[in-house]
N, C-alpha and C positions, 0 to 999 in steps of 0.2 A: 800554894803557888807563889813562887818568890817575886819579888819588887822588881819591876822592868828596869829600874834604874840600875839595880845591880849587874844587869848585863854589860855596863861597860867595864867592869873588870874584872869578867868570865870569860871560856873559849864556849863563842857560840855555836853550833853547829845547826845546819840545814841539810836535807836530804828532799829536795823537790825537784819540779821541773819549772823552770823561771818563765817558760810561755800564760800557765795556770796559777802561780805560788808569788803574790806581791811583794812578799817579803823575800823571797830569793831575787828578783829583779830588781827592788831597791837593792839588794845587797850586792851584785855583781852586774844592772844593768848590762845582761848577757844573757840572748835569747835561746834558749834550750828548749826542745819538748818533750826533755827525758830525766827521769828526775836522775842528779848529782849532787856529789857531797861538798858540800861548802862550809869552810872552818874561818872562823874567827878567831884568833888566839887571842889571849888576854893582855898579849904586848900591841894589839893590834894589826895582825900580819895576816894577808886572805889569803886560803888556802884552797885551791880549787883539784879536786880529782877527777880526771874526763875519761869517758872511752877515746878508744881512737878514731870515731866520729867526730870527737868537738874537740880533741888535744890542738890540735893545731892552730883554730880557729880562736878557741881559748888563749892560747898562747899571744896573739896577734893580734886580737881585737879587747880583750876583758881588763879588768883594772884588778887582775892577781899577781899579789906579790910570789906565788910557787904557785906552779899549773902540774899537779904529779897523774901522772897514769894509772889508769886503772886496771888496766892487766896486771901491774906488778902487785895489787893489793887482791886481787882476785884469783891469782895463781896462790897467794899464802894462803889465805879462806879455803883452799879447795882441797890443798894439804891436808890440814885438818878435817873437812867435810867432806865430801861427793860433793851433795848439792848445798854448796856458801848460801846462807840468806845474806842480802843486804845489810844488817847490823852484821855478819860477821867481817864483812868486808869492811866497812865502816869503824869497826876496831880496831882492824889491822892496821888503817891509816891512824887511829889517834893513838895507839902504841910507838907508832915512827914519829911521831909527835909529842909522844911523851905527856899526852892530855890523859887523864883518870876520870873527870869531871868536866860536863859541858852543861849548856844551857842549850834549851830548845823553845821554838814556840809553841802555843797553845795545840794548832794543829797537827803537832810533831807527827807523825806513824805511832798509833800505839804498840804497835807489834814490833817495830824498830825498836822502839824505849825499853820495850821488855826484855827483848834480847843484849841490848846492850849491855841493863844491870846485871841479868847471869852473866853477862861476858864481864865484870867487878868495875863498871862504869857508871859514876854517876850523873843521871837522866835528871836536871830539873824545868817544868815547865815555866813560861811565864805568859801574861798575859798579851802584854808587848811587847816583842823582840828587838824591837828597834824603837824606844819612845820616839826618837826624833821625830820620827816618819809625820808626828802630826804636824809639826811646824814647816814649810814650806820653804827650802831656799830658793836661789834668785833663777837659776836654772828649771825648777821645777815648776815655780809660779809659770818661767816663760814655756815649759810643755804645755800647761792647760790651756793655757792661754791660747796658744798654737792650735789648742785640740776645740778651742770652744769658736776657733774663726772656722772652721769646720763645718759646729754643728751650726750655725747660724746660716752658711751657703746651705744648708740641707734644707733648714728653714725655710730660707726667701726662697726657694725652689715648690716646696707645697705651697706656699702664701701664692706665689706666683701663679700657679694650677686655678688657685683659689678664685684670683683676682681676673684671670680668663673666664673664667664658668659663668653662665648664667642660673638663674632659678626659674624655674618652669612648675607650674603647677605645685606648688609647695615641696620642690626639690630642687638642688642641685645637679647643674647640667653642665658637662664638660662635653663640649661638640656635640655627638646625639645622644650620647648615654648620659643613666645619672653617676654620678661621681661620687665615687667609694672612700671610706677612711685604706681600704685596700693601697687604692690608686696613690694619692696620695701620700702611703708609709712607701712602697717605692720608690717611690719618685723622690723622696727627701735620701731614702738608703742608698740611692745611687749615684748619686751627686758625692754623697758623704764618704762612699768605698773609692769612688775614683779619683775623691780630694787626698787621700792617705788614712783616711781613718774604717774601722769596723765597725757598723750599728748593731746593736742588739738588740731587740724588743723592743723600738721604735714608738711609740704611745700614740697614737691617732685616735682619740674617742669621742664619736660625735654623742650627741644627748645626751638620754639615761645611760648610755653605756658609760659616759664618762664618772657616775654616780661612784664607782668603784676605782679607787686614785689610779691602779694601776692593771688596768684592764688595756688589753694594746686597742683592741677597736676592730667593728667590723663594719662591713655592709656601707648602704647607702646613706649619703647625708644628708639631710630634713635641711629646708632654707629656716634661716633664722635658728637653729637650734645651735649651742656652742657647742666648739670642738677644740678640745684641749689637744695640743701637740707637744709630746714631751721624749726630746734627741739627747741620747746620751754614749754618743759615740766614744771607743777607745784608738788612738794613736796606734799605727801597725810599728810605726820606729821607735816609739819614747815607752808606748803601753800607757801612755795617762789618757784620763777620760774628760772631754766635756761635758757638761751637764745644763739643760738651759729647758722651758717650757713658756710655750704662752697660749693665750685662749683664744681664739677667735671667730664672728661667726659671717658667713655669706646671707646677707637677708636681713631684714630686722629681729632685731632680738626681741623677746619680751622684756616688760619695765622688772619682773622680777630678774633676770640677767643682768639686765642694765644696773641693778642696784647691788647682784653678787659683785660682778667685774668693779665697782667701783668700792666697792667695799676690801677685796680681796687686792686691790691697786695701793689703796691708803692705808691696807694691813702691811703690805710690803716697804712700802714708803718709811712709814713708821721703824721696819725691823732694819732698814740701812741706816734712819737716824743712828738707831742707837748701838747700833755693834761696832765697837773698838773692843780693844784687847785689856783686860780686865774685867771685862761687862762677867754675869751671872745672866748665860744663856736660857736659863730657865724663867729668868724676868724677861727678856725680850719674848718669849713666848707667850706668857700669859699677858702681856701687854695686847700681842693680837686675839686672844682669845677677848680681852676685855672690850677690845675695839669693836667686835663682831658681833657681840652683846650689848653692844649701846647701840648697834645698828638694825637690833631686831634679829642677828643671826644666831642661834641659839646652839651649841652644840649636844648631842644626847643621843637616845634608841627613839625612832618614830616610824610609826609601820611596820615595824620589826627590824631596821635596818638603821646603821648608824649612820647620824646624819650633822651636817653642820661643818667642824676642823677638826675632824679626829686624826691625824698623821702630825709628825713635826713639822717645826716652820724649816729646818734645813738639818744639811748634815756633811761631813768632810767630805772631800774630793780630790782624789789623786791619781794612785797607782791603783783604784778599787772605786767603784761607783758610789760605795757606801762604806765611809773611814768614819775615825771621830774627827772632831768631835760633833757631838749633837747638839744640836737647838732644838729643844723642848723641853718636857715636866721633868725629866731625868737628864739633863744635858749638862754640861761645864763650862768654866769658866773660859773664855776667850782669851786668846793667847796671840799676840803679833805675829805674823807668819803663817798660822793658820788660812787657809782656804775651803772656803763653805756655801752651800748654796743655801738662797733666800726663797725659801716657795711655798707660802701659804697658799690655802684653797677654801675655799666652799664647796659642797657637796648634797646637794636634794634633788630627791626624787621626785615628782618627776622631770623636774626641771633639766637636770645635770649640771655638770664638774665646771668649777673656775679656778684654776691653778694659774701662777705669772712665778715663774724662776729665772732667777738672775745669779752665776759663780761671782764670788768678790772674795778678796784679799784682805783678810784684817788687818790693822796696822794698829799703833800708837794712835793715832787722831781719829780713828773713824774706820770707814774701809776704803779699798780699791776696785773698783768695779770692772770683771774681766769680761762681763758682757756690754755689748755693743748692739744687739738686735731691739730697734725701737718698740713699745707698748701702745697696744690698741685695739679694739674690741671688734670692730665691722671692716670686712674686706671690701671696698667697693667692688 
């Protein structure tokens, strides 16, 4: 697989739909839900081909240097074929184009690629299509940003649920009934669709269920037992995601709670100290794993189940819930511009989950912190 860097002086080619495909909407920021062909020439000239469904709208809203038609390239495929596959069509445009050789990314169509080579084109993959994509401009920081006031209105909307309820008989009681992680993922999804953003899988895990990082949550919630909330809505206009989680619980906690949440507080604390851009992300992780082991939290298998910090402390956030780069045991070096979420956790059974996520902006000096949603353990 060739060098991501060498794409900038290749013709890249995509063949996606930009509503599903990250790297088509970085690249044409132009909502489709049908996949089209998208060319990069090696002078740098975008090259968009539409049906006459999107010709117009391409035309008039996208940032292509040539918007060509796809009937004219679909009437020559047919010439030749009955039934054009997609690579035939797709040739015919990089013929008018005078491309032999493009670059694609990792998840190119394998069956597109194949065909292209019989068609005497050459297909190379790369890992990164767009390295840039990891560094963040001023534009893009200000989408997430956008998308993370968002997820935080979703937030104070369950806290607020939270903050109504009483506990009754060692449950939570919202008016007569008890009050669900159900209610709850709602009630945050709704706020958050009719702010401009889409939620997906929403995290509400009260207790043990929380035991497992990414389990959404069900059922009734136990007073006193944590409940991790973790909103990771996408932007219906820009497609960038916010990313934010906190734990909290209605009732008193147990002192062993009391000592994850403040463990897993001064784990965090700790990995804003130290990420600026140059850092060795894989030091700031074992830093919290070190913290968590002076604190008596141990990571490993117990009971059969893993338990302790097994997940990363963060990882990129953009146009994709989960980018690079990563913070953990296999992670990279920090880079300025970059955008990454901080969320260590703890994780025992029976106890359950303590996770605090915060999005920030690396920079030269430190970070920028694009969360705003304050920290705290007990709802009154």
């Amino acid at each position: 697989m060739e060098r991501a860097s060498a794409t900038r002086r290749r013709n890249i080619l995509l063949y996606a739909a930009s509503t599903v495909d990250p790297n088509a909407l970085y690249a044409t920021r132009f909502w489709a839900p049908d996949p089209f062909i998208f060319v990069r020439t090696a002078s740098g000239k975008r090259v968009y081909v539409m049906s006459d469904l999107e010709i117009d709208r391409a035309r008039r809203t996208s940032n292509a240097h040539r918007v060509l038609p796809l009937k004219r390239y679909t009437e020559r495929a047919s010439a030749r074929s009955r039934r054009p596959h997609p690579a035939d069509v797709i040739a015919e445009v990089l013929r008018d184009l005078r491309i032999t050789s493009v670059t694609v990314p990792a998840n190119f169509p394998v069956g597109v690629a194949d065909r292209l080579r019989k068609r005497r084109v050459r297909v190379t993959p790369v890992a990164a299509i767009f390295p840039e994509r990891v560094r963040k401009s001023a534009e893009e920081v200000r989408h997430v940003r956008e998308a993370m006031r968002i997820t935080e209105k979703g937030l104070a909307a369950a806290i607020d649920v939270l903050r109504r309820s009483k506990v009754r008989g060692g449950w939570v009681v919202h008016g007569s009934r008890r009050l669900t992680a159900d209610h709850l993922r709602q009630v945050a999804n709704e706020v958050i669709f009719a702010s401009g953003c889409v939620p997906a899988q929403t995290i509400v895990a009260p207790g043990q269920q929380g035991c497992d990082p990414h389990e959404t949550g069900s059922g009734p919630i136990r007073a006193g037992a944590p409940v991790i909330i973790d909103i990771f809505p996408r932007s219906e206009k820009t497609g960038y995601f916010g990313d934010m989680t906190r734990t909290v619980v209605k009732g008193r906690p147990s002192e062993t709670v009391r000592r994850m949440y403040d463990a897993v507080l001064a784990g965090q604390r700790l990995a804003l100290r130290r990420i600026r851009a140059g850092v060795d992300a894989r030091e700031v992780h074992r830093a919290i794993l070190d913290l968590f082991e002076s604190r008596g939290f141990s990571t490993g298998m117990s009971g059969g189940r893993m338990q302790g910090f097994f997940h990363g402390t963060g990882h990129g956030l953009g146009l994709e819930i989960h980018e690079p780069p990563r913070i953990a045991l296999d992670g990279d070096v920090l880079e300025a511009g970059m955008v990454v979420t901080v969320e260590p956790g703890l994780y025992y059974y029976p106890h359950g989950g303590v996770r605090i996520e915060d999005t920030v902006l690396v920079t030269s000096r430190g970070i920028r912190n694009l969360t705003r949603f304050p920290k705290f353990l007990e709802v009154d």
